[in-house]
PATORVO-117522 format. One record per residue: residue in three letters; x, y, z of N, C-alpha, C, O in turn. Coordinates in Angstrom, 2 decimals. Each point is the difference from the previous one (the first is absolute). Layout:
<pts>
> aa;n_east;n_north;n_up;ca_east;ca_north;ca_up;c_east;c_north;c_up;o_east;o_north;o_up
> Ala;X;Y;Z;X;Y;Z;X;Y;Z;X;Y;Z
...
</pts>
This chain:
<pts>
> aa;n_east;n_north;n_up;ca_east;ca_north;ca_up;c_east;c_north;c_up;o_east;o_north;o_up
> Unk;26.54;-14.64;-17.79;-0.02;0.22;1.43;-0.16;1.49;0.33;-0.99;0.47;0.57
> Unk;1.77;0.05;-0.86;-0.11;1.59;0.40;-1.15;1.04;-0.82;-0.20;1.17;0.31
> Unk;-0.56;-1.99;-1.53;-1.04;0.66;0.00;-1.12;-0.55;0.88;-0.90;0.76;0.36
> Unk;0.90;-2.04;0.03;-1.23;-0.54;0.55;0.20;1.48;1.49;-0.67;0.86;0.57
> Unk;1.95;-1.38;-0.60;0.51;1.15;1.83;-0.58;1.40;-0.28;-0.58;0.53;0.95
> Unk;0.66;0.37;-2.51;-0.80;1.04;0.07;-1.02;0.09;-0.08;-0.52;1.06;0.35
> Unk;-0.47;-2.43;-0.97;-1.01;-0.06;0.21;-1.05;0.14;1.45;-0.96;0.74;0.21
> Unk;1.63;-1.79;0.63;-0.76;-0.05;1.11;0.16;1.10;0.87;-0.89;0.45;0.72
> Unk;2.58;0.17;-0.85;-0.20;1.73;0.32;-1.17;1.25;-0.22;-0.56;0.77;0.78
> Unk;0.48;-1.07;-2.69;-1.25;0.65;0.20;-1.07;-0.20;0.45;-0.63;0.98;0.40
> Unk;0.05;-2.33;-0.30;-1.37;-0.22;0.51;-0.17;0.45;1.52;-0.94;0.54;0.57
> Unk;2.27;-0.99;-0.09;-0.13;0.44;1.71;-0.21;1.87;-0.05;-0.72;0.70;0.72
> Unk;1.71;-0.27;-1.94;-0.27;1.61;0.48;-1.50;0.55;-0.24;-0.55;0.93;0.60
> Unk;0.10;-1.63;-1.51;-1.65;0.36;-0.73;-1.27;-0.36;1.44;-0.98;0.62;0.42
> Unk;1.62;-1.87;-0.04;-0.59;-0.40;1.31;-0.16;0.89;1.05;-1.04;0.41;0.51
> Unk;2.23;-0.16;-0.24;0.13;0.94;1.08;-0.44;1.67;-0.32;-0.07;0.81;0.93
> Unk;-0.21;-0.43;-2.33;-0.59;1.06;-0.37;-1.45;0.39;0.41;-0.53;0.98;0.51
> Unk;0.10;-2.35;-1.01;-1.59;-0.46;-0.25;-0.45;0.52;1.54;-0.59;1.05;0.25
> Unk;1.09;-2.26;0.86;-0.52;0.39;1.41;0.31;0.69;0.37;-0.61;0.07;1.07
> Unk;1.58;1.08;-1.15;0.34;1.52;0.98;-0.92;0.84;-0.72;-0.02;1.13;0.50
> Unk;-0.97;-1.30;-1.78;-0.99;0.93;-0.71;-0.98;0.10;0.89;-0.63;-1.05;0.09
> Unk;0.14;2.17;0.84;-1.38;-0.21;0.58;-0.73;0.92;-0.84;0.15;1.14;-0.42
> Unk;-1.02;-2.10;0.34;-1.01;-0.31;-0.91;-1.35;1.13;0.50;-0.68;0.64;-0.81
> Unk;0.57;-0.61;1.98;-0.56;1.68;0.59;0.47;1.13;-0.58;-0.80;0.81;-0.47
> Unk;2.46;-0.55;0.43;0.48;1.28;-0.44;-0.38;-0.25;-1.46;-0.64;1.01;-0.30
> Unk;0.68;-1.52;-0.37;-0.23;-0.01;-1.50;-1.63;0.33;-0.38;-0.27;0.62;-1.03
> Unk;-0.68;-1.04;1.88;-1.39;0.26;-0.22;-0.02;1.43;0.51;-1.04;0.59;-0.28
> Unk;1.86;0.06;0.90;0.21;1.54;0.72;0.38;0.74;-0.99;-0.55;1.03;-0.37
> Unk;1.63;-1.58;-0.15;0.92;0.80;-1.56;-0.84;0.03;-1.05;0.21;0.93;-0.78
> Unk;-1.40;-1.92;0.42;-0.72;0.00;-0.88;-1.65;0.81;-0.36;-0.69;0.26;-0.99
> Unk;0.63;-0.05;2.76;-0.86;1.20;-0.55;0.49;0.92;0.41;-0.91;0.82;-0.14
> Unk;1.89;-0.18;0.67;1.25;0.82;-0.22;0.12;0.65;-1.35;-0.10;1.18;-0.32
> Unk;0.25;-1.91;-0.16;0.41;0.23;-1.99;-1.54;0.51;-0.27;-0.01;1.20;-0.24
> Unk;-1.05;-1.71;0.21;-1.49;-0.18;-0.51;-0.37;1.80;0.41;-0.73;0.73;-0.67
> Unk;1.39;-0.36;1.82;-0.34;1.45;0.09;1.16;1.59;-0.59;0.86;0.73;0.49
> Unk;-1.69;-0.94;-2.02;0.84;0.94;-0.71;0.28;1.53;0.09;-0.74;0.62;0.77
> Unk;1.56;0.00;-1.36;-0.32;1.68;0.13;-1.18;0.77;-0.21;-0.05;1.21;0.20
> Unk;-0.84;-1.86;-0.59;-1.26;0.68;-0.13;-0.82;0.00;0.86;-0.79;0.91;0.23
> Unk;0.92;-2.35;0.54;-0.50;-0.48;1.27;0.51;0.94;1.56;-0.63;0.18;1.04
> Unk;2.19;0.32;-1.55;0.39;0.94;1.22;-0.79;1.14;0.06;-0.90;0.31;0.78
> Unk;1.49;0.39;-1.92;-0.54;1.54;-0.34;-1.21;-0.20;0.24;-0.28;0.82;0.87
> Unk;-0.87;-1.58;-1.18;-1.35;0.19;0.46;-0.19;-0.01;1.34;-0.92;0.75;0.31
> Unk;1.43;-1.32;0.64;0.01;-0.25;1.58;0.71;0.70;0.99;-0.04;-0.21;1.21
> Unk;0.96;1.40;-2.07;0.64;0.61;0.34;-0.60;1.44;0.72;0.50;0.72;0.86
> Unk;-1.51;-0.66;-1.44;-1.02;1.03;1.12;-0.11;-0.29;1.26;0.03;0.85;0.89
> Unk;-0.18;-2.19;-0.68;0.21;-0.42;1.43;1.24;0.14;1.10;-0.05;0.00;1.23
> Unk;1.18;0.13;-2.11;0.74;0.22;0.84;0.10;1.15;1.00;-0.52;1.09;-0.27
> Unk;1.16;-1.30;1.43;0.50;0.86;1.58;1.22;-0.31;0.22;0.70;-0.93;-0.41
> Unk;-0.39;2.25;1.47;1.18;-0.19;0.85;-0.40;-0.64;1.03;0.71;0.10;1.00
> Unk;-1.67;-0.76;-0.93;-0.51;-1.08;1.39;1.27;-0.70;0.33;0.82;-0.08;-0.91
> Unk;-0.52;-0.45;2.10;1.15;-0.99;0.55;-1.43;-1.33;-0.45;-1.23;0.12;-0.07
> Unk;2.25;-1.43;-0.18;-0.92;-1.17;0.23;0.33;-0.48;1.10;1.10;0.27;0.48
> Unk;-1.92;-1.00;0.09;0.27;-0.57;1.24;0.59;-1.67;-0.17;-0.86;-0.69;-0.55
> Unk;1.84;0.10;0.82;0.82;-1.09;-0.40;0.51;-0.77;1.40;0.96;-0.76;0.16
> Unk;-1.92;1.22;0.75;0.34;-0.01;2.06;0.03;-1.90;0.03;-0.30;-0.68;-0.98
> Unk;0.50;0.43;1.61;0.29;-1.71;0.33;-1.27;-0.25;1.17;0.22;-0.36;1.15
> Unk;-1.72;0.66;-1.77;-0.91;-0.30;0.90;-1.29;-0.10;-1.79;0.08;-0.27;-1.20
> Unk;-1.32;0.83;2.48;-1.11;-0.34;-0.57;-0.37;1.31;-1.36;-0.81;-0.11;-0.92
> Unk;1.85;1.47;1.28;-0.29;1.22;-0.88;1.03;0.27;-1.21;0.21;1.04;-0.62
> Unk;0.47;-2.51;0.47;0.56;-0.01;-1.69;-0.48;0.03;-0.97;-0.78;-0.93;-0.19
> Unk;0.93;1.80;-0.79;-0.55;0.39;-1.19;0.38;-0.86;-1.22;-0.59;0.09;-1.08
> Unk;1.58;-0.88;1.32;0.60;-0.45;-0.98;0.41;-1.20;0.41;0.42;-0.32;1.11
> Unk;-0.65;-0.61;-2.51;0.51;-1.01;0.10;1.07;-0.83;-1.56;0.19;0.46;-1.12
> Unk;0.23;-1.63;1.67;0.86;-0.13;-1.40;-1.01;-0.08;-1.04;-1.18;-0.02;0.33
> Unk;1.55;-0.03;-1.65;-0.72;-0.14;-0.52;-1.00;1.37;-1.09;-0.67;-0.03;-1.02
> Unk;1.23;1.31;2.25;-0.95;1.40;-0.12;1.38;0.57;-0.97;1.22;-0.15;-0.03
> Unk;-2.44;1.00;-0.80;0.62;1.19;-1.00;-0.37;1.43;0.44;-1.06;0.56;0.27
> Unk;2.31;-0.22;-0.31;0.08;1.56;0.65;0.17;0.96;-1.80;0.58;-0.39;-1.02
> Unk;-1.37;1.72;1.30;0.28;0.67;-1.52;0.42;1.17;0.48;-0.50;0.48;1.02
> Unk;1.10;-0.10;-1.45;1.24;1.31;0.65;0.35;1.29;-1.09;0.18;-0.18;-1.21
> Unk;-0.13;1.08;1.68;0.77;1.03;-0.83;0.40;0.51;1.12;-0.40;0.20;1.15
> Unk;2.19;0.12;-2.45;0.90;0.05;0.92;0.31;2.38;-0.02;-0.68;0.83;-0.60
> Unk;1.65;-0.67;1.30;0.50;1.44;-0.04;0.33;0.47;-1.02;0.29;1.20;-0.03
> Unk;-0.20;-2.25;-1.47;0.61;0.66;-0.89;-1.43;-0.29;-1.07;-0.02;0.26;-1.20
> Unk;-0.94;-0.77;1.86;-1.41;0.13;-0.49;0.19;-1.26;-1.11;-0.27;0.50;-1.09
> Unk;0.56;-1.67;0.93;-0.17;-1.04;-0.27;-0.73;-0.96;0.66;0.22;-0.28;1.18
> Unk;-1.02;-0.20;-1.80;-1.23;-0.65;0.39;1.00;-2.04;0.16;0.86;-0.37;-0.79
> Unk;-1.34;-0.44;1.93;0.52;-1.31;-0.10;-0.89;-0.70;0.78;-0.96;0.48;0.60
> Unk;1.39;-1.91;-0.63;-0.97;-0.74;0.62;1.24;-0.84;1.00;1.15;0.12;-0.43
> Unk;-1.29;-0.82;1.51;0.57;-1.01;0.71;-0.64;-1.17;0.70;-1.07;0.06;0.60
> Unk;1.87;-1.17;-0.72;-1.15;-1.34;0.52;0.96;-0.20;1.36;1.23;-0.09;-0.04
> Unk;-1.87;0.06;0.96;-0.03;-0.81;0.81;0.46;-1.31;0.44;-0.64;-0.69;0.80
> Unk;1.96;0.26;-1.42;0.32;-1.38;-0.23;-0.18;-0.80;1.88;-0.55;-1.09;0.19
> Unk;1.13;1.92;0.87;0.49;-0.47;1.28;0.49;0.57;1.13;1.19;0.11;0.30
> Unk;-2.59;0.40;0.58;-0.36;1.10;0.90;0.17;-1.18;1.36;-0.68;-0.93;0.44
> Unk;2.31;1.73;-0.03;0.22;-0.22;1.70;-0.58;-1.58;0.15;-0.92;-0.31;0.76
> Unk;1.54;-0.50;-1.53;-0.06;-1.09;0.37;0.39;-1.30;1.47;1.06;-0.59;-0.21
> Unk;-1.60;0.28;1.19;0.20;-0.42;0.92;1.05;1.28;1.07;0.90;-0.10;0.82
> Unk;-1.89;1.55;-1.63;0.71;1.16;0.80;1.78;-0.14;-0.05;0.78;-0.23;0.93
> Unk;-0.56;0.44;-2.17;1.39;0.04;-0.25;0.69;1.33;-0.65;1.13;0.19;-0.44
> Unk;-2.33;0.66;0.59;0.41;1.12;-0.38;0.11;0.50;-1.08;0.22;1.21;-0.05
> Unk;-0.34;-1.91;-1.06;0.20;-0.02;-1.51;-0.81;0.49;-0.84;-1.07;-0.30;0.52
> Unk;0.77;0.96;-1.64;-1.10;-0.15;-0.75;1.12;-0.78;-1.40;1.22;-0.19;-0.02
> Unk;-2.16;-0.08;-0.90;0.46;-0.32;-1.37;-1.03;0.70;-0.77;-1.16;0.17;0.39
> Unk;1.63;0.21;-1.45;-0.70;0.29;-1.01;0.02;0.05;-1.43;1.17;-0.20;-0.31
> Unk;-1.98;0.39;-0.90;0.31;0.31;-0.91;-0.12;1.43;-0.34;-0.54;0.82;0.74
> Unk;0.93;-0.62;-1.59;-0.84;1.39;-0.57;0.18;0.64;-1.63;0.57;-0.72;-0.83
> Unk;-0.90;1.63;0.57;-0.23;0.48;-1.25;0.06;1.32;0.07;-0.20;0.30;1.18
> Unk;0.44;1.06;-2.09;0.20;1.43;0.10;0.02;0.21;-1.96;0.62;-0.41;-0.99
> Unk;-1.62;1.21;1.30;-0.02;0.16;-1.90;0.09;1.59;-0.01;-0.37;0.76;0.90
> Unk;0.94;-0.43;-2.13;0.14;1.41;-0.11;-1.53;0.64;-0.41;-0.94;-0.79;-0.04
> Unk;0.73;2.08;-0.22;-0.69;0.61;-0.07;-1.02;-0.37;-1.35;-1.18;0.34;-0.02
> Unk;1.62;-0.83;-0.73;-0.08;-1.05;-1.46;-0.87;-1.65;-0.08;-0.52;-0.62;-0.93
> Unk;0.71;0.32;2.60;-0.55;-1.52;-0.14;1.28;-0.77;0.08;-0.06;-1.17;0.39
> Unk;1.21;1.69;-0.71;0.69;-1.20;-0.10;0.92;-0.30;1.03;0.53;0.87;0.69
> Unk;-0.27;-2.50;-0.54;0.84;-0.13;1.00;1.69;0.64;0.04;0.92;-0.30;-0.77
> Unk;-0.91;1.33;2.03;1.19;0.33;-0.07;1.15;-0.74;1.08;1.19;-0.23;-0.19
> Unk;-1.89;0.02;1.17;0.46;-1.30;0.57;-0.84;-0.99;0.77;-1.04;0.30;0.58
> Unk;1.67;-1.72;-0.62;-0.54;-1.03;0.63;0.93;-1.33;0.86;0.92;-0.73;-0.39
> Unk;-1.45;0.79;1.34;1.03;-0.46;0.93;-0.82;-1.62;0.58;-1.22;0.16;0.12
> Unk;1.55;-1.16;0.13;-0.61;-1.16;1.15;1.09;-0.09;0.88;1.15;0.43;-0.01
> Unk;-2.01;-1.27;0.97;0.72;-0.19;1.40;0.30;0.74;0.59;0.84;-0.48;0.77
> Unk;-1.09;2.27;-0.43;0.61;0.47;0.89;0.03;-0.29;1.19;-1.17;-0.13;0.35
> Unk;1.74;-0.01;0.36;0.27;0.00;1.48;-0.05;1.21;0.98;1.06;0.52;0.32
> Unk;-2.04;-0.13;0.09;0.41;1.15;1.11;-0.26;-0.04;1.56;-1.04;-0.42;0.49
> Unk;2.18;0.94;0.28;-0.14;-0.47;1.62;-0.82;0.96;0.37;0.03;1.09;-0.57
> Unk;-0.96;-1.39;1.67;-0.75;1.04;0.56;0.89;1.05;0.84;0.92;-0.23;0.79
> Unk;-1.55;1.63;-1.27;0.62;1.24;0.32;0.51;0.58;-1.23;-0.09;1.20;-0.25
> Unk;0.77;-2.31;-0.75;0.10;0.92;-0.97;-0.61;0.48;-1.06;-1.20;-0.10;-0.24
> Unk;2.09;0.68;-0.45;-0.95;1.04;-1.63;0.15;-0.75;-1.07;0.74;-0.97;-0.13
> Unk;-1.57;1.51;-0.72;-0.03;-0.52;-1.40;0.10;1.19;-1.31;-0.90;0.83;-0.11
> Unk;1.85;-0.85;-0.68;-0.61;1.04;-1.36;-0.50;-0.88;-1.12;0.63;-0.96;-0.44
> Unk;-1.39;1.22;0.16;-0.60;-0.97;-1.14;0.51;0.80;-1.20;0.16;-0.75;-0.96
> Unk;0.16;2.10;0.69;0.41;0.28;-1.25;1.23;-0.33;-0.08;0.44;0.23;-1.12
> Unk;0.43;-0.73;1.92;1.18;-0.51;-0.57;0.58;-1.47;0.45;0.96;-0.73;-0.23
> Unk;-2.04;0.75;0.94;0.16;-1.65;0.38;0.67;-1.01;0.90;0.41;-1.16;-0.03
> Unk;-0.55;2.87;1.37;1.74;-0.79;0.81;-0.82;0.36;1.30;-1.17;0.36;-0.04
> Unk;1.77;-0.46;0.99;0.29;0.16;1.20;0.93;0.95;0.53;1.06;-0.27;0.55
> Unk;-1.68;1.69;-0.82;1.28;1.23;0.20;0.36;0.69;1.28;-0.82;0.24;0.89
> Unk;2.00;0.05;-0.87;0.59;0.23;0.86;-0.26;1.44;0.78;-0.05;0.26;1.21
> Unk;-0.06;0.43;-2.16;-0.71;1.54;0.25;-1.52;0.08;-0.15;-0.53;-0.55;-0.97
> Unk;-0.20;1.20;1.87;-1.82;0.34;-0.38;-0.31;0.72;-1.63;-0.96;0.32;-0.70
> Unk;1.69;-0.33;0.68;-0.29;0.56;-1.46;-0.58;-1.33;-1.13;0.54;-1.09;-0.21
> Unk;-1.75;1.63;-0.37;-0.78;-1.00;-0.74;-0.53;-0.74;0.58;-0.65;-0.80;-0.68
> Unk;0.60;0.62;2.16;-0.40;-1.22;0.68;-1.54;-0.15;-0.26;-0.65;0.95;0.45
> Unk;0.07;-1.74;-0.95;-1.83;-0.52;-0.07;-0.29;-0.83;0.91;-1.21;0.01;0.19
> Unk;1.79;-0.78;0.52;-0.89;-1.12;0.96;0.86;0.04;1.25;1.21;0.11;-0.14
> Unk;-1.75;-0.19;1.39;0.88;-0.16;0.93;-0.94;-1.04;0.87;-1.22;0.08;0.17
> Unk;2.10;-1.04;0.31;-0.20;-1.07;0.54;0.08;0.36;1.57;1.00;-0.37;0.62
> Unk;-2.44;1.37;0.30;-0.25;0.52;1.08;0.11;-1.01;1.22;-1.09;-0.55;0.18
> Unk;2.02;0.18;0.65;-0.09;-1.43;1.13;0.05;1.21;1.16;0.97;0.71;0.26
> Unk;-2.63;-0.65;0.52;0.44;0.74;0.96;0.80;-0.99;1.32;0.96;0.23;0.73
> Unk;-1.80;-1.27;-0.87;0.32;-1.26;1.12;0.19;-0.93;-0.60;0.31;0.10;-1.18
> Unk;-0.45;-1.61;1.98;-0.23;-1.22;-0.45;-1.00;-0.49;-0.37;0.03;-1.09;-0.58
> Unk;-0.89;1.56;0.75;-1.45;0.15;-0.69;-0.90;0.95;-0.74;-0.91;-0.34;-0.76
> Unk;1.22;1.43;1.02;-0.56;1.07;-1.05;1.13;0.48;-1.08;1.14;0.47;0.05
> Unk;-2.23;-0.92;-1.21;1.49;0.58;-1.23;-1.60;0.44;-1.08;-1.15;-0.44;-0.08
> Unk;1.95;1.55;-0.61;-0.52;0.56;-1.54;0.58;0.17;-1.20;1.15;0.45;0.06
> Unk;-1.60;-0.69;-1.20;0.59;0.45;-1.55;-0.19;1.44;0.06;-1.16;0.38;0.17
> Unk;2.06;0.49;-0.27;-0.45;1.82;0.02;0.49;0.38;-1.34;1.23;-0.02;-0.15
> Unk;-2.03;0.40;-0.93;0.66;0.66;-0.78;0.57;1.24;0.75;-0.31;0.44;1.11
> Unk;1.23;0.01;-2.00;1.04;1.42;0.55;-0.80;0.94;-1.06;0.01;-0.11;-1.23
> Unk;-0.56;0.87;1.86;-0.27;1.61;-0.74;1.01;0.25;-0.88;1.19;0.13;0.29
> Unk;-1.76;-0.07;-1.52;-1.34;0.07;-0.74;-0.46;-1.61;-0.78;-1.06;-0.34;-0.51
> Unk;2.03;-0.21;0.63;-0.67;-1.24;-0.40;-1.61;-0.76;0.79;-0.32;-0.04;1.19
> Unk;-0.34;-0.42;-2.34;-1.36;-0.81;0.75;0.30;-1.62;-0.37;0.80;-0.55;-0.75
> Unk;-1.79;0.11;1.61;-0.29;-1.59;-0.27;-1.17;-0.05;0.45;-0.66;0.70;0.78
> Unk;0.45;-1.74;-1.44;-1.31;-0.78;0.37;-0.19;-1.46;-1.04;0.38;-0.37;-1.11
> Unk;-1.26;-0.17;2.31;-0.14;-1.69;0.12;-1.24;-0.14;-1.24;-1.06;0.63;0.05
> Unk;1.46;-1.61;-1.15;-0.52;-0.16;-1.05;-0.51;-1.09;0.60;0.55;-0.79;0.77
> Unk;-2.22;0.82;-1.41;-0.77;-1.13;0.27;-0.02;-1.36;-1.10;-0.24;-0.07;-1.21
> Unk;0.52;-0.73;2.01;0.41;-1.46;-0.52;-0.94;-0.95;0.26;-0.53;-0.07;1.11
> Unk;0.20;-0.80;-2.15;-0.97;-1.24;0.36;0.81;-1.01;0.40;0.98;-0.12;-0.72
> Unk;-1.04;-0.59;1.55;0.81;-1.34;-0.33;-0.85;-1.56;0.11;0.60;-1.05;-0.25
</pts>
């Protein structure tokens, strides 16, 4: 009895695994991965201190799905996906991201971030800080409709081109 009872426990938890997987974010994460350090550093000429435009109309630059390639203030080169941009205007972004040292290698890697519009991001340490110091991304909401990704001087970004 009480194994059949852990049995059908697990199948329900595997169940309930299976359908909360969207199956979009995983085709996002997967060419996510497909764009390596060699793939940054080469595209990395492209980068600016441009703001992106992320406004809740027709002049958004971005959508889920998009890879941003970044170097940050402490001159580490990274990439970030796009998991879930202001969804039903909720203010949110999600993201993944990546930050490799000067070497290629990953020095940190983070999924799911969560960030509310208005605030910052440091990608070299992977938080949401409290002081401007290190800050790389700031989440610009002038209104309810105009918003931008701004890198913070001296960090750049720019929007890696993706097939899908």
């Amino acid at each position: 009895m009480k194994r059949s009872l852990a049995t059908a426990i697990l199948i329900t938890v595997l169940a309930i695994s299976c359908l909360s997987r969207n199956p979009t974010v995983e085709t996002y994460r997967n060419l996510f991965h497909s764009v390596i350090y060699l793939d940054i550093e080469n595209f990395s000429k492209n980068l600016t201190t441009d703001k992106i435009n992320i406004s809740r109309n027709e002049k958004r630059m971005l959508l889920d799905g998009d890879i941003l390639i970044y170097l940050t203030d402490e001159g580490s080169l990274g990439k970030m996906l796009i998991l879930q941009l202001d969804r039903d205007e909720d203010g949110f972004m999600y993201f993944d991201f990546v930050t490799y040292d000067r070497e290629g290698k990953i020095s940190i890697e983070k999924r799911n971030v969560k960030l509310q519009a208005s605030f910052i991001y440091d990608f070299d340490k992977g938080i949401i800080p409290e002081k401007i110091e290190g800050v790389e991304l700031w989440w610009h909401n002038i209104d309810d409709l105009e918003m931008y990704l701004v890198p913070w001087t001296p960090t750049k970004l720019g929007k890696y081109p993706v097939q899908r």
